[in-house]
C-alpha positions in Angstrom: 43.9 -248.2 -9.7 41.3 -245.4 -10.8 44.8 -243.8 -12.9 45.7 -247.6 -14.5 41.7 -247.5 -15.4 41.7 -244.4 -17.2 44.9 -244.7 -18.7 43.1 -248.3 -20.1 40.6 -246.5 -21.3 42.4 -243.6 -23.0 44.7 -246.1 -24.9 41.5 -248.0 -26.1 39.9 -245.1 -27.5 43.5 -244.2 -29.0 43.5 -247.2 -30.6 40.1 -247.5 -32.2 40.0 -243.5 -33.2 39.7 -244.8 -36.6 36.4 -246.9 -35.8 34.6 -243.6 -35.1 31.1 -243.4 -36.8 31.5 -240.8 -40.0 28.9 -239.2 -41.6 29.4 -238.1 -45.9 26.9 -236.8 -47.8 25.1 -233.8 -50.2 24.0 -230.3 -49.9 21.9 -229.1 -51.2 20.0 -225.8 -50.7 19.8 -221.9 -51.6 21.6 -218.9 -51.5 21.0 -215.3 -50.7 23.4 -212.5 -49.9 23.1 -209.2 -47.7 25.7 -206.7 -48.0 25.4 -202.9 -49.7 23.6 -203.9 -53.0 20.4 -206.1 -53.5 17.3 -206.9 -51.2 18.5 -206.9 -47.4 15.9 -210.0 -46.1 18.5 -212.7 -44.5 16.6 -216.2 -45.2 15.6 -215.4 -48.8 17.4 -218.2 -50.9 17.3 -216.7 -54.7 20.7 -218.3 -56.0 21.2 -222.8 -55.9 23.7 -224.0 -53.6 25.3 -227.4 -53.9 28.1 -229.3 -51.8 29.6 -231.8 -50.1 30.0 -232.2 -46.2 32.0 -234.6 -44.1 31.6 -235.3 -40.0 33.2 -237.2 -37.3 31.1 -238.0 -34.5 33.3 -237.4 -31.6 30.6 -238.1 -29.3 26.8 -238.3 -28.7 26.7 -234.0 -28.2 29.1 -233.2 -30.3 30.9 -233.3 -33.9 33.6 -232.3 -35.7 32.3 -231.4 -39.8 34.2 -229.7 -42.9 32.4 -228.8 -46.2 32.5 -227.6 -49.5 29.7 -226.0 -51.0 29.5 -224.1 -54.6 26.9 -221.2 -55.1 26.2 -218.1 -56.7 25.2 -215.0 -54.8 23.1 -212.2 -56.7 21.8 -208.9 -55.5 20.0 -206.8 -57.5 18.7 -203.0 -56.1 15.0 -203.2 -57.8 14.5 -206.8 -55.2 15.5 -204.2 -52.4 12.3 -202.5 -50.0 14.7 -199.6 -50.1 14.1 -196.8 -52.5 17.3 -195.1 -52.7 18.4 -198.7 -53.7 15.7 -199.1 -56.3 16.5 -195.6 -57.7 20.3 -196.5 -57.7 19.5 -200.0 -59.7 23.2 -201.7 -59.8 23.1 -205.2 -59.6 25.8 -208.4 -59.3 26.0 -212.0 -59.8 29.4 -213.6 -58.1 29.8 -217.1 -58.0 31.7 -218.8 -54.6 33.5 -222.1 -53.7 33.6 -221.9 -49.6 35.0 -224.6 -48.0 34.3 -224.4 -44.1 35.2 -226.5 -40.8 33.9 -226.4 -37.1 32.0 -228.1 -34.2 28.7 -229.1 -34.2 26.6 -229.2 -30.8 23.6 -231.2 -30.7 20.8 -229.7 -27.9 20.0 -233.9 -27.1 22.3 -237.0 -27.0 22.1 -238.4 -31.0 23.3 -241.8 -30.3 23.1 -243.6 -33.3 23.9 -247.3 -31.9 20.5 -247.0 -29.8 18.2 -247.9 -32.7 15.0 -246.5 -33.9 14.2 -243.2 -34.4 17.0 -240.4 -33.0 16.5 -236.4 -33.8 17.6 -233.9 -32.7 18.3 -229.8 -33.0 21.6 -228.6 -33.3 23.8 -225.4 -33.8 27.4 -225.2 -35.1 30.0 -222.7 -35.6 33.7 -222.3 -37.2 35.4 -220.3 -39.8 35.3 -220.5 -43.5 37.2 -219.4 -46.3 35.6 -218.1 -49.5 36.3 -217.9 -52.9 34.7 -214.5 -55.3 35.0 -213.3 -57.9 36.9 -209.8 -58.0 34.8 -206.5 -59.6 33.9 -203.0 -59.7 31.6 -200.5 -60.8 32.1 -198.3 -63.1 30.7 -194.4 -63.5 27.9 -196.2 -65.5 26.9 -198.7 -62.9 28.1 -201.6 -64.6 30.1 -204.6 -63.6 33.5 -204.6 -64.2 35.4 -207.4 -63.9 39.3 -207.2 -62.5 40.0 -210.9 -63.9 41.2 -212.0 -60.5 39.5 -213.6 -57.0 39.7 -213.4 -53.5 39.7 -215.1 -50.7 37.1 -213.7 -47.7 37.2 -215.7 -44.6 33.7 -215.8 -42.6 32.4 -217.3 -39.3 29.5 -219.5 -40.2 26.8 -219.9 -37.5 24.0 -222.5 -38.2 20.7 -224.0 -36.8 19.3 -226.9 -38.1 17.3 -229.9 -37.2 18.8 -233.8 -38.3 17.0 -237.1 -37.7 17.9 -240.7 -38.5 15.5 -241.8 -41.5 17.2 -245.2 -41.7 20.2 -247.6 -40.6 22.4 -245.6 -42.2 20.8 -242.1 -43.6 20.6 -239.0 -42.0 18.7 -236.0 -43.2 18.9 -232.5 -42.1 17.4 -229.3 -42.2 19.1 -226.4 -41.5 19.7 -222.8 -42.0 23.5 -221.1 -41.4 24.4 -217.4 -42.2 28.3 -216.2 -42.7 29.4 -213.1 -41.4 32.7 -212.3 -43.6 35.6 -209.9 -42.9 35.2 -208.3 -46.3 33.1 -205.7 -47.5 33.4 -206.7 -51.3 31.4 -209.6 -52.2 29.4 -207.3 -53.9 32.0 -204.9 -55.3 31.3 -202.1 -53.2 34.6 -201.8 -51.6 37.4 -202.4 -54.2 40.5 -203.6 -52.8 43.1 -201.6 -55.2 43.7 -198.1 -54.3 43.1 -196.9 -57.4 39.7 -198.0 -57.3 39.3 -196.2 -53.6 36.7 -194.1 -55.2 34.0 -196.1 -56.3 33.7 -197.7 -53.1 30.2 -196.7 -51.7 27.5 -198.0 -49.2 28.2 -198.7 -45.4 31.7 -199.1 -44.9 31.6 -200.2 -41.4 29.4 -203.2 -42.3 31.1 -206.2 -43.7 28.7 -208.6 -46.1 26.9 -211.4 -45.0 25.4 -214.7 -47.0 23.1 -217.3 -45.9 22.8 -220.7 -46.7 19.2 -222.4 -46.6 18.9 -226.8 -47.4 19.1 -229.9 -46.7 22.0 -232.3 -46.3 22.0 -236.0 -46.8 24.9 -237.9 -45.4 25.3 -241.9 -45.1 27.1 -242.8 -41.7 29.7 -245.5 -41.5 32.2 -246.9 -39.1 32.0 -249.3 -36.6 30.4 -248.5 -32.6 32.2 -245.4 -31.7 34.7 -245.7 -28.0 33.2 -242.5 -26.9 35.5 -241.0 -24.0 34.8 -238.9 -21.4 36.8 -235.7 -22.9 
């Protein structure tokens, strides 16, 4: 009887997958990046980012979300605390698409069929895949371009803070930063091997951006068949 129960249960939540409360809304925040060129302070948003972003609600702790957010990241040695850096004086503006999926794992149940006010904190991690522009630096210490991009793929890890405002708006605050598996975001590890030697900084730390803003998402969907798994 407990089996025939469950198996009910499992079929009903099948069924009614697509009545799961959604979340869509707008990002929109800053940008700052940290790598081998430019100031090295990791919540200092110098550069606008602006996106989209897209959850499921999978339960009361937890959701699935992807995103697509458009920014530009700058660093620019004479913003750096470090003098060798300010003495060295390159800087670099490279604009980036990432689009990025995951989880996200509220610290309280959000519950947003209980009425009134719900908030809560929440953290959330996945992978991400980035779009830059491609460059190098020449004996001068200027840009150049190689007319191409790349993709750098990144594990986003975020903290923020989201609260029901009304029936149907939520808005967060939160603060993610993206550890990437390249080291050329700022073009100071060209890819090309003919351009092995005017790679320079710390080679054995990839680049990192953060992300600092809001989102505003409107939920819809009817009352969610939230399962035990």
């Amino acid at each position: 009887m407990k089996q025939l129960t469950l198996l009910i249960l499992t079929f009903f939540c099948i069924q009614n997958s697509s009545a799961q409360i959604n979340e869509f809304g707008l990002y929109l925040g800053g940008a700052n990046f940290v790598g081998d060129v430019g100031a090295t302070d990791y919540i200092a948003p110098n550069q606008l980012a602006i996106g989209a972003i897209y959850k499921w609600n999978r339960s009361p702790r937890h959701s699935y979300r992807v995103s697509l957010t458009f920014a530009e990241l700058e660093g620019i040695d004479k913003n750096s605390d470090d003098p060798s850096r300010q003495l060295r004086s390159l800087e670099f503006n490279n604009q980036i698409i990432e689009l990025s999926a995951g989880v996200e794992f509220t610290f309280f149940d959000f519950d947003l069929h209980e009425g009134g006010f719900v908030s809560t904190p929440y953290l959330s991690t996945g992978i991400s895949a980035t779009q830059h522009d491609d460059f190098y630096y020449n004996s001068l210490g200027e840009v150049e371009s190689n007319d191409d991009t790349n993709i750098a793929l990144g594990i986003p890890m975020i903290i923020g803070f989201k609260a029901l405002v009304s029936s149907n708006i939520i808005l967060a605050l939160e603060v993610g930063a993206r550890y990437t598996f390249s080291d050329n975001l700022d073009g100071s590890s060209p890819d090309a091997e003919e351009l092995a030697q005017r790679s320079f900084g710390n080679l054995n730390n990839n680049d990192w951006y953060m992300f600092t803003g809001v989102t505003l998402t409107y939920t819809f969907g009817k009352n969610p068949c939230y399962c035990g798994y």
